[in-house]
N, CA and C atoms of all chains as a GROMACS GRO file, in nm:
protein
  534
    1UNK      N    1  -4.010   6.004   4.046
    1UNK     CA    2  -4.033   5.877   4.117
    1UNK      C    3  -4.040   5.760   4.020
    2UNK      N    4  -4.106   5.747   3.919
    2UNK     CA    5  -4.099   5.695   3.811
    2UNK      C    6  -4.003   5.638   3.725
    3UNK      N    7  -3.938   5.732   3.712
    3UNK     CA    8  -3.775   5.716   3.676
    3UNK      C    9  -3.708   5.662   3.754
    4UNK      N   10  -3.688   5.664   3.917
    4UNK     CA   11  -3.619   5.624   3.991
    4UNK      C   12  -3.600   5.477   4.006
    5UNK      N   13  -3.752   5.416   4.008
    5UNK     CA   14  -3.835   5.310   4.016
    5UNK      C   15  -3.807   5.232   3.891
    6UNK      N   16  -3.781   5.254   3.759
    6UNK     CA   17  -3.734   5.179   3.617
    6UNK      C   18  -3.575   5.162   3.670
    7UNK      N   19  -3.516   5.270   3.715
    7UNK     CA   20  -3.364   5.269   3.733
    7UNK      C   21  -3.348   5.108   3.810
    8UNK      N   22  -3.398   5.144   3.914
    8UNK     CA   23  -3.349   5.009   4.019
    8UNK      C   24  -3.446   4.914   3.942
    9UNK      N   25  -3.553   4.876   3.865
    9UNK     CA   26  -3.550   4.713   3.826
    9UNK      C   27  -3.485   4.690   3.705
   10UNK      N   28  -3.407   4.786   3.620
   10UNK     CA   29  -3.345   4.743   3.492
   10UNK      C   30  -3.180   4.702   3.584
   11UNK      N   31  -3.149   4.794   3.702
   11UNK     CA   32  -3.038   4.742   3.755
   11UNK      C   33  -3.047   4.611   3.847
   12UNK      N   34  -3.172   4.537   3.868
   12UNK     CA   35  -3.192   4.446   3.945
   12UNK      C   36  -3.196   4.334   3.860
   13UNK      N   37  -3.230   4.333   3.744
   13UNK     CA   38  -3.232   4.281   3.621
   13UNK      C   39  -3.088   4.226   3.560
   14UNK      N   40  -2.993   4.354   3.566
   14UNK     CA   41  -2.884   4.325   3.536
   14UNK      C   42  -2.815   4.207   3.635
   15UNK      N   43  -2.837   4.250   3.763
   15UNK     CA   44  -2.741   4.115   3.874
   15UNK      C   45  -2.806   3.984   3.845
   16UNK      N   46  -2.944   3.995   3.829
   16UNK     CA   47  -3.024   3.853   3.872
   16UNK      C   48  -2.969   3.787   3.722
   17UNK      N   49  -2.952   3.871   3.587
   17UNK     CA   50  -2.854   3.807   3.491
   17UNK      C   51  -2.770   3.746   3.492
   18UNK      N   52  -2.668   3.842   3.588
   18UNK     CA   53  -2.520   3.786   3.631
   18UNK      C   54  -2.495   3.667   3.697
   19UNK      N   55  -2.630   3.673   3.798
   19UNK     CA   56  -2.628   3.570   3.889
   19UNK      C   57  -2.632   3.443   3.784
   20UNK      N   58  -2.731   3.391   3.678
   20UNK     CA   59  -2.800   3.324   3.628
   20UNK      C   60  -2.650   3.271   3.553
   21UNK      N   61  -2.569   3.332   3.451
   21UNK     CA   62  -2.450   3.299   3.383
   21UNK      C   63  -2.366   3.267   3.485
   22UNK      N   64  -2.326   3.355   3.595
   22UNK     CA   65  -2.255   3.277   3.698
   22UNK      C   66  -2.302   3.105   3.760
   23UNK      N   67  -2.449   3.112   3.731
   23UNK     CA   68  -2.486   2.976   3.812
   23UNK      C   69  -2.419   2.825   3.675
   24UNK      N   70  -2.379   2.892   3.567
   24UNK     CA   71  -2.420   2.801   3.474
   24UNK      C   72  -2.248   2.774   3.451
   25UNK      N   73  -2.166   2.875   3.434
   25UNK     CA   74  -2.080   2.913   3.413
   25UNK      C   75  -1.912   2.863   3.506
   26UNK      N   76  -1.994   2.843   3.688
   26UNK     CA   77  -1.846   2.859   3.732
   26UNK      C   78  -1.841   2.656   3.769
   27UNK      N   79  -1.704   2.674   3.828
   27UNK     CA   80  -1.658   2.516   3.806
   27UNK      C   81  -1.728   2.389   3.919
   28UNK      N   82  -1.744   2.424   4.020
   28UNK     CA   83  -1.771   2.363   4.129
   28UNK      C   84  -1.913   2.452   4.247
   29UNK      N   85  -1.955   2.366   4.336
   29UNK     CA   86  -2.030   2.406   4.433
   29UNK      C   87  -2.049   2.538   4.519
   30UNK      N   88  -1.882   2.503   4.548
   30UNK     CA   89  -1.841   2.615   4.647
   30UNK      C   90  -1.825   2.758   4.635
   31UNK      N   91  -1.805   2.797   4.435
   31UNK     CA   92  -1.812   2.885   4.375
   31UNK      C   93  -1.888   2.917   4.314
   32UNK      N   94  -2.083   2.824   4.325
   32UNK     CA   95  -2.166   2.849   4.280
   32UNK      C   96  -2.258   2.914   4.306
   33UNK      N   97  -2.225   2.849   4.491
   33UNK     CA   98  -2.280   2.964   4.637
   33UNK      C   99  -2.258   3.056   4.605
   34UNK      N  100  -2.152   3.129   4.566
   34UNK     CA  101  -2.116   3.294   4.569
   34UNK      C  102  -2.215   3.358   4.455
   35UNK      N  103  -2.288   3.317   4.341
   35UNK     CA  104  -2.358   3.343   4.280
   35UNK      C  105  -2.479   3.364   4.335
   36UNK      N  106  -2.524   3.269   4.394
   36UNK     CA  107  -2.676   3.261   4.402
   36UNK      C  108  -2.687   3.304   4.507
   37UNK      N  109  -2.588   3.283   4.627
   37UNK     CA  110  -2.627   3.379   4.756
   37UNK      C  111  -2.571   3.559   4.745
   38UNK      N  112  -2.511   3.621   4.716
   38UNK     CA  113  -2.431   3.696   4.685
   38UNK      C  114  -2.532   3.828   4.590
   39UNK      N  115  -2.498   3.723   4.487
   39UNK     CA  116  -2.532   3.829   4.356
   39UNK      C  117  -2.718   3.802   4.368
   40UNK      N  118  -2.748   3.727   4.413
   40UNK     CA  119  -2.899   3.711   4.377
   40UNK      C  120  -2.963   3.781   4.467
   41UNK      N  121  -2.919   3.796   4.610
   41UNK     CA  122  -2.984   3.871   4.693
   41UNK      C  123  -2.973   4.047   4.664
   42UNK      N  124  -2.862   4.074   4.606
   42UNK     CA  125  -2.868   4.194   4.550
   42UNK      C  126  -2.962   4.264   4.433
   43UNK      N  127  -2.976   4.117   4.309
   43UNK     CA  128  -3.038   4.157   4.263
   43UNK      C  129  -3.228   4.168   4.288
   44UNK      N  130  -3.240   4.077   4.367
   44UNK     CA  131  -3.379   4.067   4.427
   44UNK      C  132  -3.423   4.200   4.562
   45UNK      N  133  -3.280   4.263   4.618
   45UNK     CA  134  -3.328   4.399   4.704
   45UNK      C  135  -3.406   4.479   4.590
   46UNK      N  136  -3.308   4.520   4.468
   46UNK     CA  137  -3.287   4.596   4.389
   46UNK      C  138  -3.408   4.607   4.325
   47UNK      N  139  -3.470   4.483   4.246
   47UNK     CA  140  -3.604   4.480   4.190
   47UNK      C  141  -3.709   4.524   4.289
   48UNK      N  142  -3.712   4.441   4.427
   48UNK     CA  143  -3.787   4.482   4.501
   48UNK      C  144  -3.807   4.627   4.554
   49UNK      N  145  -3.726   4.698   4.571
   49UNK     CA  146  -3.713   4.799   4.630
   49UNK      C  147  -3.766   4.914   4.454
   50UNK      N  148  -3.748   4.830   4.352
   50UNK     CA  149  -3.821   4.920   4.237
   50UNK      C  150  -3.944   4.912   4.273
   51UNK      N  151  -4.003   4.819   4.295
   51UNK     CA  152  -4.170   4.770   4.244
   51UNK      C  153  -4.253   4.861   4.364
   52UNK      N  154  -4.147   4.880   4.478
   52UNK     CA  155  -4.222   4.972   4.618
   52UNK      C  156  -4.240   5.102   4.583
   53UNK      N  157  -4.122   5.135   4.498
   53UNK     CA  158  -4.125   5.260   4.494
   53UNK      C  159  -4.177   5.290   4.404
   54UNK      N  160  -4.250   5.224   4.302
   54UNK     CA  161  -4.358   5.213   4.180
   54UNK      C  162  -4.522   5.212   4.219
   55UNK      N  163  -4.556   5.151   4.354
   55UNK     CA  164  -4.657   5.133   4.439
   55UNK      C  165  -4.683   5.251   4.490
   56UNK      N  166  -4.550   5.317   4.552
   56UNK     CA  167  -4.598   5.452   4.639
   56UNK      C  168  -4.644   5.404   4.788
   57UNK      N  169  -4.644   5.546   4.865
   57UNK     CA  170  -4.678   5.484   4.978
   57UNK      C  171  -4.817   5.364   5.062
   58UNK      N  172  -4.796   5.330   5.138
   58UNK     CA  173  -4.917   5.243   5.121
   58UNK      C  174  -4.870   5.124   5.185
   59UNK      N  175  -5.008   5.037   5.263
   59UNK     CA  176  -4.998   4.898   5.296
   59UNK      C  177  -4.948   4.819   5.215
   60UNK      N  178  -4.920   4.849   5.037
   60UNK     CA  179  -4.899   4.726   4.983
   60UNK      C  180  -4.737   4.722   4.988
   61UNK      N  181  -4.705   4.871   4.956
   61UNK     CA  182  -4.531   4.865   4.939
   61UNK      C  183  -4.451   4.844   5.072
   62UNK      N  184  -4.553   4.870   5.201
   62UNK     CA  185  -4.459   4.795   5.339
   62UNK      C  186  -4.482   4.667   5.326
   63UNK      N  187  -4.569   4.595   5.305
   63UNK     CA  188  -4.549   4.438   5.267
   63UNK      C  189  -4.466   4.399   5.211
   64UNK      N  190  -4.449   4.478   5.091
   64UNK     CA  191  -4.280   4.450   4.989
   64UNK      C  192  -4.208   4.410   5.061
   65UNK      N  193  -4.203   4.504   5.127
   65UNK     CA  194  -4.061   4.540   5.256
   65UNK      C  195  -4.068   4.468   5.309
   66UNK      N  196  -4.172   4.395   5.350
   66UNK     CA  197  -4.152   4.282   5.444
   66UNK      C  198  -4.099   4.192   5.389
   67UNK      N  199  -4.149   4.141   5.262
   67UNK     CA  200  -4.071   4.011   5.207
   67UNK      C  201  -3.934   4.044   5.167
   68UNK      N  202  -3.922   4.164   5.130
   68UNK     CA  203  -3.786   4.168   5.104
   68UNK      C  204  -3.733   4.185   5.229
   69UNK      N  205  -3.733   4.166   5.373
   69UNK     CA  206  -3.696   4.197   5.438
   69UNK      C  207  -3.641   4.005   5.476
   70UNK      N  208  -3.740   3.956   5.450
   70UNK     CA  209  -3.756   3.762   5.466
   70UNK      C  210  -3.644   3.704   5.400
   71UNK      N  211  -3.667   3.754   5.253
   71UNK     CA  212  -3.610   3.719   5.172
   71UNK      C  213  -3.424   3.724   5.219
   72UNK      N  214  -3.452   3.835   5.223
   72UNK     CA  215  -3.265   3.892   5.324
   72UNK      C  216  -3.204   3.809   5.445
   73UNK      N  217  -3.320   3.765   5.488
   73UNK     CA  218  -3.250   3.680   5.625
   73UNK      C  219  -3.300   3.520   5.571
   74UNK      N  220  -3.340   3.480   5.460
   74UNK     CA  221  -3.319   3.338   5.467
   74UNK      C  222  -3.277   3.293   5.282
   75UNK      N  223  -3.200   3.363   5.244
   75UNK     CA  224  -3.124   3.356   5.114
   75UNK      C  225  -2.983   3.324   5.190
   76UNK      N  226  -2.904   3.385   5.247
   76UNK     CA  227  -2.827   3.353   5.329
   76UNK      C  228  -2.799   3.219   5.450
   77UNK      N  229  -2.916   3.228   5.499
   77UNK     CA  230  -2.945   3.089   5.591
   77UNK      C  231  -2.910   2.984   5.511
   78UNK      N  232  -2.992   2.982   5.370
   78UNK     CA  233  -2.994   2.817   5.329
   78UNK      C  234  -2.875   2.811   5.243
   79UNK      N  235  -2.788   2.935   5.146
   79UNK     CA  236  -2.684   2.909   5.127
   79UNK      C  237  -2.544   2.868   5.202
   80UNK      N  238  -2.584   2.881   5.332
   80UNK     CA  239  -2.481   2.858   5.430
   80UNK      C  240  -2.500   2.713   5.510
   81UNK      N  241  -2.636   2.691   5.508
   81UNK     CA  242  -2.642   2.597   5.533
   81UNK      C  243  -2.583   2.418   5.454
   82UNK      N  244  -2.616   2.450   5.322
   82UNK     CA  245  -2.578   2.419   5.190
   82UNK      C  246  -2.446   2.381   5.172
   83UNK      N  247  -2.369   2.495   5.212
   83UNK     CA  248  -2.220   2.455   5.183
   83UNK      C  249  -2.179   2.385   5.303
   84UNK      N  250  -2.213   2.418   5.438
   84UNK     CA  251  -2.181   2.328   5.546
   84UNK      C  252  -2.225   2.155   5.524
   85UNK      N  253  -2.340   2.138   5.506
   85UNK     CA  254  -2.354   1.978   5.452
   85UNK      C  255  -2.237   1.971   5.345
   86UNK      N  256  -2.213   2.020   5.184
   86UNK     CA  257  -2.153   2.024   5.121
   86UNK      C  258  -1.984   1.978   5.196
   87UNK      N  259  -1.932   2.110   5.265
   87UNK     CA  260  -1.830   2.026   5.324
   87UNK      C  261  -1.812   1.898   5.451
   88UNK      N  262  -1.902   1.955   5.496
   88UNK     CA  263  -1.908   1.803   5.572
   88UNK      C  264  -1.908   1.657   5.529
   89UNK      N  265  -1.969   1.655   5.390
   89UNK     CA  266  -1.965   1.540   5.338
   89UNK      C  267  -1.845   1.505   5.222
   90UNK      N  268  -1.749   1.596   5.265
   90UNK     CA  269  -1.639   1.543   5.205
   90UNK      C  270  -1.594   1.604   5.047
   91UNK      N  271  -1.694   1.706   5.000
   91UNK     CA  272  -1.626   1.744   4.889
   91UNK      C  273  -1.514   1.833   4.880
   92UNK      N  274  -1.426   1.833   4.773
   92UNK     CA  275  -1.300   1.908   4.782
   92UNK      C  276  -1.335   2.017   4.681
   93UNK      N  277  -1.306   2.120   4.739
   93UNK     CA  278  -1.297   2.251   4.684
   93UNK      C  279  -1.230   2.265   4.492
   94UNK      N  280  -1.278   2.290   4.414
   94UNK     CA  281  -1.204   2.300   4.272
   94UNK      C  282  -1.074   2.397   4.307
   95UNK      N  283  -0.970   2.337   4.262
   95UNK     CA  284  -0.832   2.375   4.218
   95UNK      C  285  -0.798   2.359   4.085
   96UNK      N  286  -0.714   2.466   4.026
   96UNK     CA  287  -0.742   2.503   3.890
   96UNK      C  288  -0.532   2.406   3.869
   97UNK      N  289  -0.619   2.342   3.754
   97UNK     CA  290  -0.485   2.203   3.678
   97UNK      C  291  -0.369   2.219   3.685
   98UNK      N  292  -0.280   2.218   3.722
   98UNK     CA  293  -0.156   2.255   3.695
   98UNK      C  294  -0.075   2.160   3.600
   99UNK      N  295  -0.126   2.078   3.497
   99UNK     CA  296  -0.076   1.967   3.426
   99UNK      C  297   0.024   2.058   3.270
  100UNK      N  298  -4.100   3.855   3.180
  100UNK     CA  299  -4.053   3.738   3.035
  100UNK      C  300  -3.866   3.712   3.033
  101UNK      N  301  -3.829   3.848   3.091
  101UNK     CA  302  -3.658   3.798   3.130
  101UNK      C  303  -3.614   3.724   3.259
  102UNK      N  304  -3.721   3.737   3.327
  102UNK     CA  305  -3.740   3.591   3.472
  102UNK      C  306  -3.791   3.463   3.406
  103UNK      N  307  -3.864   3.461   3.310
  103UNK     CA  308  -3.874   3.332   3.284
  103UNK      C  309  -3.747   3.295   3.272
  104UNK      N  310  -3.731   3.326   3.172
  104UNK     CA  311  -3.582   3.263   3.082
  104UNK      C  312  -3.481   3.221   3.173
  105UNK      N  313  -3.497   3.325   3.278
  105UNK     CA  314  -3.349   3.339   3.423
  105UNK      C  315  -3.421   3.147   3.493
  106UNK      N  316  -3.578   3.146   3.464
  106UNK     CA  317  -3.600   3.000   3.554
  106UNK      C  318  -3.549   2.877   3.520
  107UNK      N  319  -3.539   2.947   3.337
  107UNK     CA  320  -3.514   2.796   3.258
  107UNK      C  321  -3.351   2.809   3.291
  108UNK      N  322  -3.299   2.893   3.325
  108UNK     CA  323  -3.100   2.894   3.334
  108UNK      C  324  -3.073   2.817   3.420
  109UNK      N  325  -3.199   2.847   3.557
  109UNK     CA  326  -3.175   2.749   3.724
  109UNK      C  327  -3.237   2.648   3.654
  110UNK      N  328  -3.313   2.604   3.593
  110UNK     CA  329  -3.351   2.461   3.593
  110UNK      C  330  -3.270   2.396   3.519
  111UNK      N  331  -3.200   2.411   3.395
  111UNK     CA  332  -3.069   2.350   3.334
  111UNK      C  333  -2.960   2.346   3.463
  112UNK      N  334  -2.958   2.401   3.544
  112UNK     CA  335  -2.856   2.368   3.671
  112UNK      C  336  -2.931   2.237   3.762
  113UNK      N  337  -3.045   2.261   3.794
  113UNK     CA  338  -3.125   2.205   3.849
  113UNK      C  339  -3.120   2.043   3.766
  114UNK      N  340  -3.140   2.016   3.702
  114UNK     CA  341  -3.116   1.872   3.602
  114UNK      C  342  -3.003   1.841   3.575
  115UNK      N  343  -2.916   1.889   3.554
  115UNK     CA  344  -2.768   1.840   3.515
  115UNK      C  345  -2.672   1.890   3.644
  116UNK      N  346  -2.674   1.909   3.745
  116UNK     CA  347  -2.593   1.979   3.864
  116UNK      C  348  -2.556   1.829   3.883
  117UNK      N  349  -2.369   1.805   3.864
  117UNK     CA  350  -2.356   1.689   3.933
  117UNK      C  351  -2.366   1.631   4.055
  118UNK      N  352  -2.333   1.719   4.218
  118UNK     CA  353  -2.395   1.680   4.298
  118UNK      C  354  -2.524   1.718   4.381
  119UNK      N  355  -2.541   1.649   4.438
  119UNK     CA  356  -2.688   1.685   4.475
  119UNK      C  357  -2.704   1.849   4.551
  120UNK      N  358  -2.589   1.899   4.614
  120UNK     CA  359  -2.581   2.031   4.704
  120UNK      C  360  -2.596   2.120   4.552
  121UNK      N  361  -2.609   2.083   4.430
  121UNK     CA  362  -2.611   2.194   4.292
  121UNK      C  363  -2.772   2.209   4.299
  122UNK      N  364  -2.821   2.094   4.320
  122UNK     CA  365  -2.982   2.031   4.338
  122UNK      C  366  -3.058   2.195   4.372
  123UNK      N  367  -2.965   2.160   4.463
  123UNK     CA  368  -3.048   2.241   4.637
  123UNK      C  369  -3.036   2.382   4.599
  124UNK      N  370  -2.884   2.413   4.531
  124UNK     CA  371  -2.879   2.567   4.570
  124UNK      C  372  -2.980   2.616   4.438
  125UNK      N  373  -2.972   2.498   4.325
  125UNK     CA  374  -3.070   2.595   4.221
  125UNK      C  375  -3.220   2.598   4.216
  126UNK      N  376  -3.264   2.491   4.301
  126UNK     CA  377  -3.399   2.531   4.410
  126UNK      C  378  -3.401   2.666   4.474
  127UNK      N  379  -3.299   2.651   4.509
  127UNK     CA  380  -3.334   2.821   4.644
  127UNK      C  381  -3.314   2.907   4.518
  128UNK      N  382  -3.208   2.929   4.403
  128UNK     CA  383  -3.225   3.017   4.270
  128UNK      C  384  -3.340   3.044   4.233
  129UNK      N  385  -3.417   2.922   4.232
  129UNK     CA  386  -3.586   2.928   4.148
  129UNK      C  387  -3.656   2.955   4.237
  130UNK      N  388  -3.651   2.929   4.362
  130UNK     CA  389  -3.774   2.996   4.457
  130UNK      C  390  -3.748   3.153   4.458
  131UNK      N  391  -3.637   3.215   4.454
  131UNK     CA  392  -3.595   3.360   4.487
  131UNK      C  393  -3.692   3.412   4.345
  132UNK      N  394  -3.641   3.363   4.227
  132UNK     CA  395  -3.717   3.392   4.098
  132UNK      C  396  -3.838   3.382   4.132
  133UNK      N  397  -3.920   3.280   4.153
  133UNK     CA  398  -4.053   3.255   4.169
  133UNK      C  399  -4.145   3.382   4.246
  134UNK      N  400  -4.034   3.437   4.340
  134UNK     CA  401  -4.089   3.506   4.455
  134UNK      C  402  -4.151   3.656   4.394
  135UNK      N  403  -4.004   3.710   4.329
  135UNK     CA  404  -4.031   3.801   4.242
  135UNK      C  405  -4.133   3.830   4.140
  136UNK      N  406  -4.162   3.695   4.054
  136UNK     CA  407  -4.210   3.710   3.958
  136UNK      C  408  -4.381   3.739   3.979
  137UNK      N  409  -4.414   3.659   4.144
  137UNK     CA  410  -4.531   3.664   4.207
  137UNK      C  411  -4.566   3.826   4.227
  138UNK      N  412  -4.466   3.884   4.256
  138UNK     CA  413  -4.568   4.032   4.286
  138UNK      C  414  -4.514   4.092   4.138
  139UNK      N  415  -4.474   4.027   4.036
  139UNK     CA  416  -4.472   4.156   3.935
  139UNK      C  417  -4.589   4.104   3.873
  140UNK      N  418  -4.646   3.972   3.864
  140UNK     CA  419  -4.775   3.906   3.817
  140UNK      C  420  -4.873   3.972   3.926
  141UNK      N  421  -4.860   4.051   3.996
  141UNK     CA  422  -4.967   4.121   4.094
  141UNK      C  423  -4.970   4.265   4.050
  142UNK      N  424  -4.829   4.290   4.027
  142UNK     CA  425  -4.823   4.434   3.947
  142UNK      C  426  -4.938   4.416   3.814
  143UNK      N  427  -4.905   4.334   3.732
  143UNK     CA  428  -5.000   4.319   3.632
  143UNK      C  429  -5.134   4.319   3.637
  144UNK      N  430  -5.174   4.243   3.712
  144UNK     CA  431  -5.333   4.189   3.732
  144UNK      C  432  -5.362   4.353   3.820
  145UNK      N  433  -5.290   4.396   3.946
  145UNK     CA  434  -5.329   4.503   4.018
  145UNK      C  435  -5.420   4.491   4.110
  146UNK      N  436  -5.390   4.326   4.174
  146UNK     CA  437  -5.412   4.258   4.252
  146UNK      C  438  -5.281   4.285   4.400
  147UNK      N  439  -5.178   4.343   4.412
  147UNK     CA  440  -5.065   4.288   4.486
  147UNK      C  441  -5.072   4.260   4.605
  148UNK      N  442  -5.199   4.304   4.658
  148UNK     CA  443  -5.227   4.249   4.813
  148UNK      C  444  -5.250   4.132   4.850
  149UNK      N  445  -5.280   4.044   4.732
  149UNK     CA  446  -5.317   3.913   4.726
  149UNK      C  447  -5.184   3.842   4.694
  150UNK      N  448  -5.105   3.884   4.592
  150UNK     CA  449  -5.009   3.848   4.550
  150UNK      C  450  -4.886   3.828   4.654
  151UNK      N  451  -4.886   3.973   4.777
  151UNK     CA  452  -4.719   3.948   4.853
  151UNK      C  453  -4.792   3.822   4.923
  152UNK      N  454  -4.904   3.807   4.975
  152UNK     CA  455  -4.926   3.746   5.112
  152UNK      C  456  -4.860   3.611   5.046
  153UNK      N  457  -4.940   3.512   4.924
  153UNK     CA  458  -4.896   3.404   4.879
  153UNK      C  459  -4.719   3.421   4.862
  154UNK      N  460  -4.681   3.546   4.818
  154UNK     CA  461  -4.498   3.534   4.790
  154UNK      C  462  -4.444   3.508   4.954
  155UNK      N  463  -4.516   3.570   5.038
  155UNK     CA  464  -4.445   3.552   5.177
  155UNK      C  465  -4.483   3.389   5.237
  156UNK      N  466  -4.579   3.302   5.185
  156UNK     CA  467  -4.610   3.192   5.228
  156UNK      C  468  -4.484   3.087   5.181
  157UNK      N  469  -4.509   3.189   5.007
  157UNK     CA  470  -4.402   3.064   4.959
  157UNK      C  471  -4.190   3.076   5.004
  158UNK      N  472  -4.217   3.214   5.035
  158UNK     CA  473  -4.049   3.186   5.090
  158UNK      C  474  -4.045   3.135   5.234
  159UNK      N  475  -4.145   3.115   5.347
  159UNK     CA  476  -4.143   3.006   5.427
  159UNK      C  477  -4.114   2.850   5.392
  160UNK      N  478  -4.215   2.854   5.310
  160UNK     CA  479  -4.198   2.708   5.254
  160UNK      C  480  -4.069   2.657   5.206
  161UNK      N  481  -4.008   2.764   5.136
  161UNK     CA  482  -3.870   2.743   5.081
  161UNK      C  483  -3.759   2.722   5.158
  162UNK      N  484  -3.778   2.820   5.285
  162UNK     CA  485  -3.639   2.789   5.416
  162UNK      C  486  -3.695   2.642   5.486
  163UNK      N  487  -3.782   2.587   5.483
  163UNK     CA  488  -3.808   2.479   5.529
  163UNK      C  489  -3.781   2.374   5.494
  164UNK      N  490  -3.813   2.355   5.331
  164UNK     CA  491  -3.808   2.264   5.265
  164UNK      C  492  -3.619   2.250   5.221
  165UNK      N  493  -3.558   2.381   5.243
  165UNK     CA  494  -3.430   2.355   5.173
  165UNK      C  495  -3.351   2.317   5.345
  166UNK      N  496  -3.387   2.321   5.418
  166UNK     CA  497  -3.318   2.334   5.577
  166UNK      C  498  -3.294   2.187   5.592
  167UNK      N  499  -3.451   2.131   5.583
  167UNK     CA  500  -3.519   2.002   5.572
  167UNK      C  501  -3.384   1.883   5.511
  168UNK      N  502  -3.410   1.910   5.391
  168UNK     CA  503  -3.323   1.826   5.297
  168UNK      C  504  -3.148   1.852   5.300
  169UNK      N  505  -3.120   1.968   5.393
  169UNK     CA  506  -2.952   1.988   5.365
  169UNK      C  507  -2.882   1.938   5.558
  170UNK      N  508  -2.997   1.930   5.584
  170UNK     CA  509  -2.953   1.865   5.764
  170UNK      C  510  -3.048   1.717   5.730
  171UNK      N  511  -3.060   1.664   5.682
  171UNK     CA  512  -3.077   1.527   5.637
  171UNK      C  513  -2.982   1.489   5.578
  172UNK      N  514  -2.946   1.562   5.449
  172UNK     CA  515  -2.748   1.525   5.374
  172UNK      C  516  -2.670   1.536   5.517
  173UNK      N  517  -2.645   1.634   5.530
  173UNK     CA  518  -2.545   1.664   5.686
  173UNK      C  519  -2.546   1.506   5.775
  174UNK      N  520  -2.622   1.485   5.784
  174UNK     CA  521  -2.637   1.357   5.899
  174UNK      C  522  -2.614   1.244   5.830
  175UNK      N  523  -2.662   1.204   5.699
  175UNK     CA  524  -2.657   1.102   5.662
  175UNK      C  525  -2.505   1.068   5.579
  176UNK      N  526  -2.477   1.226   5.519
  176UNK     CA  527  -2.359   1.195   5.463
  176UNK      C  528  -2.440   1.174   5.286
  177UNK      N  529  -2.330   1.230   5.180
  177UNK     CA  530  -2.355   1.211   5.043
  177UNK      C  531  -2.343   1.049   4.958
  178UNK      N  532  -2.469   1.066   4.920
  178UNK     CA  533  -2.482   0.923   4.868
  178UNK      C  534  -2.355   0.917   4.768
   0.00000   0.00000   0.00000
């Protein structure tokens, strides 16, 4: 159990990384969403779902679950929400130079 | 101590993001961080019952506050 529990937060570790260089890294808005909604919610199941299974059974690790359960339905909400203002107000998507 | 560092990555987005929708999404980046870091600081202390309730207050606060400010852009349109 122990082992299982290091596995998933060194691999939750790894996305919420990815996410972080992706946030810094890509060109525009629209391709920044895919980072932070995408890769971040993966890496935040992943940690979370370590730290429960590090707790053991119990009131505290279904609470986990609960937030990670929150977390799942409004990481998504506000990234979607985000890009809808975003295009609504007129920004244009990055297209790569052709000069 | 490798979530800190991940806060200072969103907050260099967070200060230099040229438009304001960069603002927003690296807010919701740092609240997701924040959230986490709250029950592994509960893991530590060995407190965590105290710890999810405040992490679940603060990701309310976060769909509110980011809903708030991105249907205010929506309506008003980008400065």
């Amino acid at each position: 159990m122990n082992i299982l529990s290091t596995v998933f937060i060194i691999a939750g570790l790894f996305f919420l990384i990815v996410a972080a260089i992706g946030v810094v890294r890509l060109p525009d808005v629209f391709s920044r969403a895919h980072a932070v909604s995408l890769t971040d919610s993966l890496g935040a199941f992943l940690m979370l779902v370590g730290i429960a299974l590090h707790e053991g059974f119990g009131l505290n690790s279904l609470k986990i679950l609960v937030v990670l359960a929150l977390l799942y339905i409004l990481n998504p909400v506000i990234a979607h929400a985000t890009i809808r203002a975003a295009l609504r107000a007129g920004l244009k998507p990055w297209k790569k130079e052709t000069s | 101590m490798t979530l800190a560092i991940l806060l200072a990555v969103y907050l260099y987005r967070v200060l230099r993001g040229p438009t304001i929708f960069d603002r927003v999404l690296g807010l919701n980046g740092i609240s997701t961080k924040a959230i986490i870091l709250l029950i592994v600081i509960g893991l530590y202390f060995e407190r965590v019952d105290m710890f999810v309730d405040i992490s679940t207050g603060y990701a309310l606060l976060n769909l509110v506050g980011a809903l708030a400010v991105t249907k205010y852009l929506e309506q008003k349109g980008v400065p």
